[in-house]
C-alpha positions in Angstrom: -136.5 40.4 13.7 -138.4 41.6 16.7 -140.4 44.8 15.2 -139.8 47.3 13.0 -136.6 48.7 14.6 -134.6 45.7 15.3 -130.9 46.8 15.7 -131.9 50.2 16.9 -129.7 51.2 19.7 -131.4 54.0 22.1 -129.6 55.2 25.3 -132.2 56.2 27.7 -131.7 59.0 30.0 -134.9 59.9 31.2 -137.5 59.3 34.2 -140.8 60.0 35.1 -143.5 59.3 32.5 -143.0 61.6 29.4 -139.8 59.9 28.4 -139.5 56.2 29.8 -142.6 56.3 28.1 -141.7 57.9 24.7 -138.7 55.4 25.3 -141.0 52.2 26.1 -143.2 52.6 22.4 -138.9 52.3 20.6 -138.3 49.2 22.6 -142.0 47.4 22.1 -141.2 48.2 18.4 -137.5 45.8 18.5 -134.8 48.8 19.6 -132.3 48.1 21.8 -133.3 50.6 24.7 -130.6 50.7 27.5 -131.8 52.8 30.9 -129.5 54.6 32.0 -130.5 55.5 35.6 -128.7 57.9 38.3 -127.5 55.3 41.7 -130.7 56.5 42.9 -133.0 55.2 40.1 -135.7 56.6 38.2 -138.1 58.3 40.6 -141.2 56.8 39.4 -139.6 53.0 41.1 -140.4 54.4 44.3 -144.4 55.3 43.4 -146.2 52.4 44.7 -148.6 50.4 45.3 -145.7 47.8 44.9 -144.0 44.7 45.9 -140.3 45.0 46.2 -138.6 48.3 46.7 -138.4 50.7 43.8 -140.3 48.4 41.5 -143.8 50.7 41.9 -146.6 49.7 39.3 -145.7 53.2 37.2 -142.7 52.1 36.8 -143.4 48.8 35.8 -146.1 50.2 32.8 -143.3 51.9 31.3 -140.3 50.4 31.0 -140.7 47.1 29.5 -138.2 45.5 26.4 -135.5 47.8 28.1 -132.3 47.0 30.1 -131.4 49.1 33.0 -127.4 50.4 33.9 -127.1 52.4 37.2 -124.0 54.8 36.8 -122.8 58.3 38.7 -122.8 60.1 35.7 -121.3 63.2 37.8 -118.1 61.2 38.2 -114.8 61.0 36.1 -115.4 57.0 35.4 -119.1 57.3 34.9 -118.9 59.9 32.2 -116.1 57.9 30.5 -118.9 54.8 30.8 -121.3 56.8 29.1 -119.7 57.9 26.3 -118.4 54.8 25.4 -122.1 53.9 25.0 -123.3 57.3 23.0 -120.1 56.4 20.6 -121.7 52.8 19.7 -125.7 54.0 20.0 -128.4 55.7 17.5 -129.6 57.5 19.8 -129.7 59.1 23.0 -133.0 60.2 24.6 -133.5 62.4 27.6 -135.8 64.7 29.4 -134.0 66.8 31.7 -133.3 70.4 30.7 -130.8 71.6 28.2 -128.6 73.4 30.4 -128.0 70.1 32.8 -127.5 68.1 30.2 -124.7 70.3 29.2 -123.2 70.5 32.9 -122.4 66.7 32.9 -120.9 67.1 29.7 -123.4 65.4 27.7 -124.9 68.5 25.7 -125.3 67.1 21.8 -121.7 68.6 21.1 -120.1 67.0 23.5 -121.5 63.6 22.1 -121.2 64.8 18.5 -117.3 64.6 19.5 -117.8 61.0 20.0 -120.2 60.1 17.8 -121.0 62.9 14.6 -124.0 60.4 13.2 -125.8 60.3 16.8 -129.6 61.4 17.0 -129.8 63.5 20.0 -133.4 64.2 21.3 -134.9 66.0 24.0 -138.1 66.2 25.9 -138.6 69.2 28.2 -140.4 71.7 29.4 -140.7 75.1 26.8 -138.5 75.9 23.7 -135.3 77.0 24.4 -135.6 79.6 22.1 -138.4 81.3 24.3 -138.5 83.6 27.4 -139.7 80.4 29.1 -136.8 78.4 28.5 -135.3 76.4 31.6 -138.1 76.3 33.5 -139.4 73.0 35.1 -142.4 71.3 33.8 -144.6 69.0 35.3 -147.9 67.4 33.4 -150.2 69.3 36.0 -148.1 72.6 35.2 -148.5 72.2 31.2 -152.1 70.9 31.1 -153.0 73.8 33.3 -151.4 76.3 31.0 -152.5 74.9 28.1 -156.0 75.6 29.0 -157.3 72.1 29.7 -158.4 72.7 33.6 -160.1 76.1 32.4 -161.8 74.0 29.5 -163.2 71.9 32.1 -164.7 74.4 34.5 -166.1 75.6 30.5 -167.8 72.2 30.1 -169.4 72.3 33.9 -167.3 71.0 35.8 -167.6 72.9 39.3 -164.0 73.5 39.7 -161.0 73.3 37.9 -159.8 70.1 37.1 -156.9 68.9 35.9 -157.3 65.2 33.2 -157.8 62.6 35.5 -155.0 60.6 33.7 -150.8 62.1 33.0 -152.6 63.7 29.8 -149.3 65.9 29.0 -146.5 63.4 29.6 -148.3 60.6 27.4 -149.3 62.9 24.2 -145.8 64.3 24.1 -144.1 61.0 24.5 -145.6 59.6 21.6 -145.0 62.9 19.7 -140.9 62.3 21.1 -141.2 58.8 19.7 -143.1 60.2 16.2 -140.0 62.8 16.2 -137.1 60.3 16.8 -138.6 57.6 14.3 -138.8 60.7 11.7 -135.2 61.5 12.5 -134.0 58.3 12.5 -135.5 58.3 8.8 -133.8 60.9 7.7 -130.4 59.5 8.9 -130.8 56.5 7.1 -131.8 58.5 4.1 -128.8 61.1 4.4 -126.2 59.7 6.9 -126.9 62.8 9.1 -127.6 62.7 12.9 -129.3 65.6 14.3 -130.6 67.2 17.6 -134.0 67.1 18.1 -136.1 69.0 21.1 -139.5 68.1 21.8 -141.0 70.4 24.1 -143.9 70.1 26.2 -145.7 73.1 26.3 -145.5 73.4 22.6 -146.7 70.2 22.0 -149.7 70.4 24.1 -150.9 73.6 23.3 -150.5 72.4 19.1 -153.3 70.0 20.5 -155.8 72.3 22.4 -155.5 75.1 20.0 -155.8 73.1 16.6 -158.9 71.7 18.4 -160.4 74.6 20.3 -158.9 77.9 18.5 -162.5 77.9 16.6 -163.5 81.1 15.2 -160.0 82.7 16.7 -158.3 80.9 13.9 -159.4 83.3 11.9 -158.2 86.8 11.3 -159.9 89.0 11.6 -161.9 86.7 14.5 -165.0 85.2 13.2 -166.1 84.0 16.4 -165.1 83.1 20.2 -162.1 80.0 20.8 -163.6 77.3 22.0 -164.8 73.9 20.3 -168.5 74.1 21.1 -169.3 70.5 21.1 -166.2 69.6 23.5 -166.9 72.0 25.9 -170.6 71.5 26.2 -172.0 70.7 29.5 -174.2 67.9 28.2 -171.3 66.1 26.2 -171.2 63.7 28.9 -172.1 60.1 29.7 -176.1 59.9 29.5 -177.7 58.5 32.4 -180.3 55.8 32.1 -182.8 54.1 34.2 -179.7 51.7 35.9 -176.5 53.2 34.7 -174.8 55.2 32.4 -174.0 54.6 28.8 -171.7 56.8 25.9 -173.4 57.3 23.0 -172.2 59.2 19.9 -175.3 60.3 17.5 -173.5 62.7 14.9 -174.2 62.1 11.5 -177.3 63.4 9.4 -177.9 59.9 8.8 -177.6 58.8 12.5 -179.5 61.3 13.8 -182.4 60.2 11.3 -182.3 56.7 12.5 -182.3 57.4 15.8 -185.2 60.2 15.7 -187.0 57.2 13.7 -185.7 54.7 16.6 -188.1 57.1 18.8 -190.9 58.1 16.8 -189.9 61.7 17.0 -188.5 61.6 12.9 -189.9 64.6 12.2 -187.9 66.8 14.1 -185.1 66.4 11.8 -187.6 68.2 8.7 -189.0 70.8 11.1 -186.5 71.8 14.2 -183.8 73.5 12.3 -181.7 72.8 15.4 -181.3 69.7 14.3 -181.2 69.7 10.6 -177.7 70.1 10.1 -174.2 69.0 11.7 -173.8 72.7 11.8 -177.0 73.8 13.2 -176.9 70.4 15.5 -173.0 72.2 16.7 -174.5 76.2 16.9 -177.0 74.5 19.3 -175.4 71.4 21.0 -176.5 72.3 24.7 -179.9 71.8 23.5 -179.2 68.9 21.2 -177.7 66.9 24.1 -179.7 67.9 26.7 -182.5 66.5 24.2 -180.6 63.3 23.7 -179.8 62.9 27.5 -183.6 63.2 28.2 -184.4 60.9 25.7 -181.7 57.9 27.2 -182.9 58.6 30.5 -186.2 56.5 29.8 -184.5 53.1 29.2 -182.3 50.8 30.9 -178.5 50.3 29.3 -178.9 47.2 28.5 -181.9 48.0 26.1 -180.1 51.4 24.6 -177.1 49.4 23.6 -179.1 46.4 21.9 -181.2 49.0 20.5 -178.3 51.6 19.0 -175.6 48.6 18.2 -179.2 46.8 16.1 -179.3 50.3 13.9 -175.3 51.0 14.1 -175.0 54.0 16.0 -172.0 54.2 17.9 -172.6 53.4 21.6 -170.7 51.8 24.5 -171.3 51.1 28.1 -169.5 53.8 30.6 -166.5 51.7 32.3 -164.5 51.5 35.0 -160.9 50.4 35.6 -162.5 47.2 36.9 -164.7 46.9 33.7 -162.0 47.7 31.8 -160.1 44.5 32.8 -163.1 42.3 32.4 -164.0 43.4 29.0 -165.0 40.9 26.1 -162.9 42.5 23.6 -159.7 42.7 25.3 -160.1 39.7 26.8 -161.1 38.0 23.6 -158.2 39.5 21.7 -155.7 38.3 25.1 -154.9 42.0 25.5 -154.6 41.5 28.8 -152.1 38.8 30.2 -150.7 37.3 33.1 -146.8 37.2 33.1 -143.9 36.0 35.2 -141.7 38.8 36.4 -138.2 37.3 38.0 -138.7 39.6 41.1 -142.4 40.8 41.3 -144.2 37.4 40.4 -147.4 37.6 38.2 -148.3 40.9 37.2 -150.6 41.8 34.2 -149.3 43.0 30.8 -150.9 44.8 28.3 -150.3 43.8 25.1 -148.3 46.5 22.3 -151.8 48.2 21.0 -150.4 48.0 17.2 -150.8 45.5 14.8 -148.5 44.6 12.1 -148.8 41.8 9.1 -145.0 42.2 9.0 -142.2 43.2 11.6 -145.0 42.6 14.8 -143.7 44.1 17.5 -143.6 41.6 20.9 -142.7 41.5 24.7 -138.8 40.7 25.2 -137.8 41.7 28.6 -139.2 42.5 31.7 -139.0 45.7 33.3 -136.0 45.9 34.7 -134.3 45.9 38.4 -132.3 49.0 39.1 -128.4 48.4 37.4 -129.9 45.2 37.2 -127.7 44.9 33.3 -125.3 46.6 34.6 -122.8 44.1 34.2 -124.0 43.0 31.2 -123.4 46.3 29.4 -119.9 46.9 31.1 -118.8 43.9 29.7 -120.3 44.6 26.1 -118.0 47.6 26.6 -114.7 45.2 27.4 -114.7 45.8 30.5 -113.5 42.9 32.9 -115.4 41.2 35.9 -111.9 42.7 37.8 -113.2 46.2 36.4 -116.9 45.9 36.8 -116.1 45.0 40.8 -114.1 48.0 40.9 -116.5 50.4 39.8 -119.3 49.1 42.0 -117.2 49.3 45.2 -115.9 52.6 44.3 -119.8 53.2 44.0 -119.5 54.2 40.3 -122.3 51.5 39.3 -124.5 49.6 40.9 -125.4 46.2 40.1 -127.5 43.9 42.3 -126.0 40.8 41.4 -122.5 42.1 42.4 -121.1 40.4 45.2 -120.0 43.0 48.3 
């Protein structure tokens, strides 16, 4: 057995980031992840930098322990193709709205028809049971109505700015993947397959309002929204005499040892704004502007021995670059040069879980567009005579298939 859901079987309709990813976390733990992608491909193949056409690096860091089936899903055969597959699968997985899903045919009961135990989960923009149903969603679209570029201008930034990183898409596809491991749960428990719809805005704004909602949790109001310490100006890297370093000073005890580190322990007795982790958050512009004056007066290399020695949380401030040449990742081999059959070495990360039992692994390679396409035809019972049909009608595509 290859991880924790070895025999698994996960028909994955989706493209972009929110769901190949969501998808990517069920294959790394041992399911059986099929792609399937439009003739066309996924749209994230064509985001480069890359070497060979529609294998761009985004795609690459998503789709790994899956096999990939190119079908016109718009076309008589190609439904047919598909739900073959839905009547022999767990699951089917998808992120395109609700009411498209339902124009090819494929809304949950049109599968239920072929398949009443199937798991049927969908990753979107809004609730469909809101006035903002059916609208597209894009991660800049949902972090900037969740709040999280206004949040930013809060904390000092002189603009609004979006996370530097696909911040929505990631978060919700690992709550898709929490969602369709709890529903696969309940199927084994019950027999029962259900629909499932993970939406986006939803889930995001669950994570900026159970963090920032603050005193407008309460009702009546005890205060304004806003997480004080997350939106301070000064909770950022601290500066020091050659670089930058992150530091995290937060408990009573911590901040004791590290007034005592600088001679200044008295200021925990006498400056109530530090007294307390309360008092420390009612005043944390002043608290870190302290702290950021106080790092400035070393180098990084002497704050780190220093704060590691007395085991207060600190770290240097990396780059991408750093981040590739750290000890610990290195040390651990989290990082790792690998074959691919068409893009040559490329680095892979390795699955960030570990497991005593059931340890999930690396399988496949991201795959070539349609590049199983035969494979899966032929798991179907379809012939080699029927496979070469279907690509020259331009049904499939599979770039092994002799014109």
């Amino acid at each position: 057995m290859s991880g924790p859901l070895d025999g698994v079987r996960v028909l994955d309709l989706t493209s972009v980031i929110l769901g190949p990813y969501a998808a990517q976390n069920l294959a790394d733990m041992g399911a059986d992840v099929t792609k399937v992608e439009s003739l066309q491909g996924d749209i994230m193949r064509l985001s480069g930098p890359m070497r060979s056409p529609k294998m761009g690096h985004f795609y690459l860091t998503n789709n790994q322990n899956k096999k990939s089936i190119s079908v016109d899903l718009k076309s008589p055969e190609g439904h047919g193709i598909f739900l073959k597959m839905a009547a022999d699968c767990d699951v089917v997985l998808y992120n395109i709205r609700p009411k498209a899903m339902a124009r090819l045919g494929l809304s949950y009961e049109d599968l239920c028809q072929v398949n009443p135990e199937i798991i049927y989960v969908g990753a979107f923009g809004y609730s469909e049971r809101g006035p903002y149903a059916g609208r597209p969603a894009y991660d800049d679209l949902i972090q900037g109505e969740v709040g999280i570029p206004h949040l930013v201008q809060q904390a000092g930034a002189d603009v609004p700015r979006f996370a530097p990183f696909v911040l929505a898409d990631r978060l919700v596809g690992l709550q898709t993947a929490n969602a369709l491991v709890g529903a696969l749960y309940h199927k084994k428990a019950t027999g029962q397959g259900q629909r499932v719809d993970v939406p986006m805005f939803e889930g995001l704004a669950s994570v900026i309002a159970g963090e920032h909602l603050a005193g407008k949790l309460f009702d009546p109001a005890i205060g304004p929204s806003g997480y004080q310490r997350s939106i301070s100006p000064n909770r950022r890297p601290y500066a020091t005499k050659d670089g930058h370093i992150c530091v995290m000073v937060y408990s009573d005890k911590q901040w004791q040892i590290f007034l005592d580190l600088i001679g200044k322990s008295e200021l925990f007795e006498n400056d109530a704004r530090f007294a307390s982790q309360n008092a420390r958050l009612d005043n944390i512009d002043h608290v870190y502007g302290y702290l950021s004056d106080i790092i400035s007066t070393r180098t990084s290399k002497d704050w780190i021995d220093t704060l590691l020695a007395a085991d207060i949380p600190v770290t240097p401030m990396n780059s991408v670059e750093d981040l590739l040449r750290d000890e610990h990742l290195n040390d651990i081999g989290f990082f790792e040069t690998v074959e691919h059959p068409s893009e040559g070495q490329i680095v892979k990360m390795a699955i960030p879980t570990e497991w005593s039992e059931s340890q999930p692994e690396y399988r496949l390679h991201a795959p070539q567009l349609g590049e199983n396409t035969a494979e899966v035809l032929s798991n179907l019972g379809l012939s080699d005579a029927d496979i070469n049909d279907l690509v020259q009608k331009g049904i499939v595509h599979d770039p092994g298939a002799t014109s």
